[in-house]
Structure formats: structure tokens, C-alpha cells
N, C-alpha and C positions, 0 to 999 in steps of 0.2 A: 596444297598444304598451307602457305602462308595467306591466302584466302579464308582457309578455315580459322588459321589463331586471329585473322583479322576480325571475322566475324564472332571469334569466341569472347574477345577481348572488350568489342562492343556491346556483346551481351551483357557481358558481367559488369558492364560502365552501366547499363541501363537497369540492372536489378540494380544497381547502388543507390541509382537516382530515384528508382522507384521506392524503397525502402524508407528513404523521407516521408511519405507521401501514403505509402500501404504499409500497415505493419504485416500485413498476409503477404508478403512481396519475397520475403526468404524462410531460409529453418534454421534451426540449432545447429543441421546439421552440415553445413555447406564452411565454417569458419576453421580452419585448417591451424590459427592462433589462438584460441578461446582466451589468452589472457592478453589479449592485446588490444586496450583500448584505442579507440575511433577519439582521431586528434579532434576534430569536428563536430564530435558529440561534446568531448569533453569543453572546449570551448565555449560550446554554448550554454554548457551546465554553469561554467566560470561567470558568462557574462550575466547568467539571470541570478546570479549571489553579489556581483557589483552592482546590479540595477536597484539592489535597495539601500544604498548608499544616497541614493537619491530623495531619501528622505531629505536629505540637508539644504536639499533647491527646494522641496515642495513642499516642505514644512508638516507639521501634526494639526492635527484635531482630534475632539472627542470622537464624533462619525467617524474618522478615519481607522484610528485604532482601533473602537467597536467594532466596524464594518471587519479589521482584518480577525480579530478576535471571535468572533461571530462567523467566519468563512473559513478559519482554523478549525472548531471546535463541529461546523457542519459535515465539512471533507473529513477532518479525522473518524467520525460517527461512521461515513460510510464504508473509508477504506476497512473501517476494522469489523463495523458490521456486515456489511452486503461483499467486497470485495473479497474478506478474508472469510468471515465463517460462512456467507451463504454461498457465493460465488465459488468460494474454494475448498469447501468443507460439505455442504448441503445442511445445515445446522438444521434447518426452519425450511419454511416454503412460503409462497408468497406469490401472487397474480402475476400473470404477464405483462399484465402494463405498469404495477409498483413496482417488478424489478427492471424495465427499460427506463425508470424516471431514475429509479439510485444505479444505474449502470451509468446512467447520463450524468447523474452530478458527481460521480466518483470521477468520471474522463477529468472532467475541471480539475481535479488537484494533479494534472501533469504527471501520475505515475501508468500515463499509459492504460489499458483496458483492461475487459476483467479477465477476457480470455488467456490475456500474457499474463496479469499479477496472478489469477488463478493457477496456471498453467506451471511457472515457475514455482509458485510455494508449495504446489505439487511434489514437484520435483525434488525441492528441498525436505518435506516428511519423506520422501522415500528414500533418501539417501544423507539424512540428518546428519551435517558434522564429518561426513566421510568424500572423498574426493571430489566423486559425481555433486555434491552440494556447489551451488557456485555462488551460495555467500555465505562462508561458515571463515568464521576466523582463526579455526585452528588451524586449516591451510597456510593461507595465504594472507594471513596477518587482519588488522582492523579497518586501514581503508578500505582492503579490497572488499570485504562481508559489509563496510558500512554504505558504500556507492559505487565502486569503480569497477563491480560488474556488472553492472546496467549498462556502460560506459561501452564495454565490445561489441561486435557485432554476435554474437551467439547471445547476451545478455537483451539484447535489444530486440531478438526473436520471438513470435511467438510460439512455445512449444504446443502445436494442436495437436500432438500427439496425445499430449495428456486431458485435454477437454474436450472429448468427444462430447459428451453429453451436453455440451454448450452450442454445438457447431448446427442444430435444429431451431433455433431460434434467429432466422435472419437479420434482427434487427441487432440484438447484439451481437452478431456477426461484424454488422457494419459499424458500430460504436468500436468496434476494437481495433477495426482495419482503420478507420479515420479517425483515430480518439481525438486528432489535432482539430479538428474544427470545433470540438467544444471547448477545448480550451481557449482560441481565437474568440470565439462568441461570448464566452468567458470574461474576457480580459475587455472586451470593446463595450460587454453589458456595463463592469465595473466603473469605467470609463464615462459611458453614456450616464446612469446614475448622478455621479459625482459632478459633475457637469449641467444636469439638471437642477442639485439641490444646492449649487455653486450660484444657479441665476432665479431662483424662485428664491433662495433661503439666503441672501449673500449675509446674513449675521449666521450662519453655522463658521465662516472660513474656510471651506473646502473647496476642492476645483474636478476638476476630470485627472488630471493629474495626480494629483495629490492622492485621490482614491485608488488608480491605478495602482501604486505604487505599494499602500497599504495594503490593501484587500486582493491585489495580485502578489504582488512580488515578496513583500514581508511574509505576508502570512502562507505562500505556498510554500519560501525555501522552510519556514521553521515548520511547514506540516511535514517539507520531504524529511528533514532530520529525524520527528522526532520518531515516524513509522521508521527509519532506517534502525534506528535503536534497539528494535526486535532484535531485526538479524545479528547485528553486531554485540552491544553492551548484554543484550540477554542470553549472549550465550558465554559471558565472559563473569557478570558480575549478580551476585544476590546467592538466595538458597536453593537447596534441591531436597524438595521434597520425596519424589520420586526416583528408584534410579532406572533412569533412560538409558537408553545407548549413547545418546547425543548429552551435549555439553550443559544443553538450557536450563533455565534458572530464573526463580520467581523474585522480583524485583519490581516491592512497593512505589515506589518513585518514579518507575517507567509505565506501571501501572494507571499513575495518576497522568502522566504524560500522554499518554496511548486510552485513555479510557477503557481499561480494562485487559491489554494487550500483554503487560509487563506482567503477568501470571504466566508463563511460561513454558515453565517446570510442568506445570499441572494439562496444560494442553498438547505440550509433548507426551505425556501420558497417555492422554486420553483425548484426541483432539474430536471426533466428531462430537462432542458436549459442547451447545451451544454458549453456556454457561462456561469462563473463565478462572474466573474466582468463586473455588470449589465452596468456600463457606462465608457466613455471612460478615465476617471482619474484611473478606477481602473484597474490595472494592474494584467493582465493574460495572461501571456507568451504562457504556455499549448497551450489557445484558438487561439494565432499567427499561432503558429506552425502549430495546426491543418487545420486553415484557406488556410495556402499556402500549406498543403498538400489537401488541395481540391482540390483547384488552378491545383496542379501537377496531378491530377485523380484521387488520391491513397484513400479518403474518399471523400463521400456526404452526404445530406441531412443532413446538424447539422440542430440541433435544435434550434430555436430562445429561446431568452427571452421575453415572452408574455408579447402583449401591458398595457396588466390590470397590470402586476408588478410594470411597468414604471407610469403608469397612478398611481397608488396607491402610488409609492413613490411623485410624483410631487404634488398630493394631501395632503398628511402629510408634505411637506415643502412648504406650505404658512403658511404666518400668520396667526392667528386667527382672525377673526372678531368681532369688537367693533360696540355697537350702535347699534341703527336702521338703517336701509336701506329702 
């Protein structure tokens, strides 16, 4: 018997270790704490929000800030394009090799692959705002909906329960199980760059460092924020157009934050509508983009926003009716 907890004990030391390393290495359903985050996760989340404090050794440049500005503005396109509405929605459709290249630059912004982010926001429309959700802030408050359920071990899983229809395409298979290599590859490209046009260009003032710092460390914590903002502020702050079961809420400001994401209200609605921002005041960059990458061949078949949404808003802004008729 004490042979056996010996052995069982080593087991569960080596899924641990492996779990670094595979995100296919556990399930949702093995964590006995669901709200208890991993000291060692957390840690390292800590240390890569002091690493850009390091701006003050490695100083600015123009490159630098463009560089991180311009690697914000790429990752946020795909989490909210490919990630969320294609990855997790099926909005559109699109080649097998343009979705392994935006599977691949999505890994780079550190939130993990598409079959986990897929997988969980899953999970979140099917149990919107209600317990099963494991980042709604009616629960369990605003950190927890804004980051520190990623932070557990069931948060950190991937649920392949919910993405079967991903589990066919081997390569994003392995983009999910290893997402960490592209972000290492990520950070050493950054690195390599800055470093090159530090010694071919020395009137830019930038270094390998310096761009590191930028183009990795600034610009991925303010990418993970501002995506966190869905879960969290959008389901606390703005209007509601529609009424849902869930809390969410259309918020201009997160909108321009998210490139189109801070519509909210409207895609709890109606989320297979590739299309965010139901009418043309509401501003959803994402859906531009996507649109002239139709235009260029690269995706088809978006998805409308159905006549009955529109019909139902137009419906609830008339006036009421007085009197007889």
C-alpha cells in the first residue's frame, strides 16, 4: 500500500512538472480547489509586471515604443479576431495555413493557445455570469474575473472537452500544447531585431534590451489587461442594450481599447455575428480589418448580424404609445 501512495505521489509530482511544459498534460477536471491559485504561477505573472520597470535602465526610443505599439495593436487584432470570433465562435472561415500563421502570432501575446482561450470562452457563453463561469465578477469579485483565474490549476487547463472540432488539425494541436515556444522565439526575435538596428543604425539609440523590454514586456502586460477588461469591466460597466441572462454591457471605451470587443451587450446577444458593433456609429476596427482581408481572399463567409437583432433594437427605440388608436 505505501508503495502504491509512493508511486501515486510521484505521479502527480510529474503531471505537475509536466504541465509547465504541455498544456495537454491535465484537465479541468482533476483540481479538487478551483479557486486556488498556483503561488508559482502567480509569481511569475508578478515578475513579468516588474520587468517593465526596466524601462528606467534601458531607457525610450521612438523604435522602441512604436515597436511596442505596433505589437500591441498586432496581438490585440488577433486575440479578438482569430482567437475569439474565429477560434471560438467560427464567425468566418479561412485556409489552413492562414489560420496556423494567426494561431501562431496569437501564442506570442502569452495568453496561452487557441484551444485553451477557445475552450474556456466556451465555457463562459454557456454558463455566462452563473457559477460554472470562472471569470464573471458577480461571483467572486473583480480580480478574480479580471486575472486570477487563469492563475489555478483548472484555469490553466485546457478544457478539450469543449473543442473538439479543433482536436483535427494537428498543428494547432501542438501550437496549444507548446504555446511557450512561440513566445520564447517571440522575445529572443525582439531581442535579436533591436540588437541589430542597435549596431547597423547606432543614431536610432536602441539596444536588444531596450526593445526587449518595449516590444515584449510593456506592450504584452498592457495587451493582457486590456483583453482582461472584457471579462471583467464589461460585465460591470456601460449599457445594455439587450436583455441577456448575463450581466454584459456595451462600453465605447473598451471598445476602442479591444478594437471592437467592448460591444459586448450585443455579442452576448447574438455572438455567432462576426460583426460586433451592430451599427455603423459603433466602432469595430477588428470587423474593418477582417472585412478587407475578405476583400484580399484571405477569409470568407463572415457572418452577418441577424435582421431580427436589428429589427428588435429598432423596435425598443420607439416611443411608447399613448391613448387610443
Amino acid at each position: 500500500m505505501r508503495g502504491r501512495a509512493v508511486d501515486g505521489i510521484e505521479s502527480s509530482r510529474w503531471r505537475a512538472f509536466l504541465r509547465w511544459f504541455d498544456g495537454h498534460a491535465t484537465s479541468t477536471k482533476v483540481d479538487r480547489n478551483p479557486r486556488r491559485v498556483n503561488p508559482l504561477r502567480l509569481t511569475i505573472f508578478i515578475i513579468m509586471h516588474l520587468a517593465c520597470l526596466a524601462v528606467i535602465w534601458v531607457g525610450w526610443s521612438p523604435i522602441a515604443v512604436a515597436m511596442a505599439a505596433g505589437l500591441y495593436l498586432l496581438r490585440m487584432f488577433v486575440i479578438t479576431g482569430f482567437y475569439h470570433r474565429y477560434f471560438s465562435h467560427r464567425t468566418f472561415k479561412t485556409s489552413r495555413p492562414f489560420q496556423f500563421i494567426m494561431a501562431l502570432i496569437g501564442c506570442t501575446s502569452a495568453q496561452r493557445g487557441p484551444m485553451w482561450w477557445a475552450g474556456h470562452h466556451r465555457n463562459h457563453h454557456n454558463h455566462s455570469d452563473e457559477e460554472p463561469d470562472v471569470h464573471s465578477p458577480r461571483w467572486y469579485g473583480f480580480l478574480w474575473s479580471h486575472m486570477l483565474w487563469f492563475l489555478t490549476e483548472s484555469g490553466t487547463a485546457t478544457p478539450l472537452d469543449k473543442v473538439r472540432d479543433w482536436k483535427k488539425f494537428p498543428e494547432i494541436v501542438f501550437l496549444d500544447r507548446f504555446d511557450w515556444i512561440a513566445v520564447i522565439a517571440f522575445g529572443a526575435a525582439i531581442w535579436g531585431v533591436g540588437s541589430l538596428l542597435g549596431f547597423v543604425f547606432p543614431s536610432l539609440h536602441t539596444s536588444g534590451a531596450q526593445l526587449f523590454v518595449w516590444g515584449f514586456f510593456v506592450s504584452t502586460i498592457v495587451l493582457y489587461h486590456a483583453t482582461y477588461t472584457i471579462n471583467s469591466l464589461a460585465h460591470k460597466f456601460g449599457s445594455r442594450r439587450f436583455e441577456t441572462t448575463d450581466d454584459s454591457r456595451n462600453n465605447f471605451w473598451l471598445a476602442i481599447l479591444t478594437l471592437g470587443e467592448g460591444w459586448h451587450n450585443n455579442h452576448h446577444y447574438y455572438p455567432a455575428s462576426l460583426r460586433q458593433g451592430f451599427y455603423w456609429w459603433e466602432i469595430d476596427i477588428t470587423f474593418y480589418i477582417l472585412w478587407l482581408f475578405k476583400k484580399l481572399g484571405l477569409v470568407w463567409d463572415l457572418r452577418p448580424v441577424p435582421v431580427s437583432a436589428l429589427d428588435k433594437q429598432r423596435v425598443s427605440m420607439r416611443p411608447p404609445r399613448t391613448g387610443a388608436t
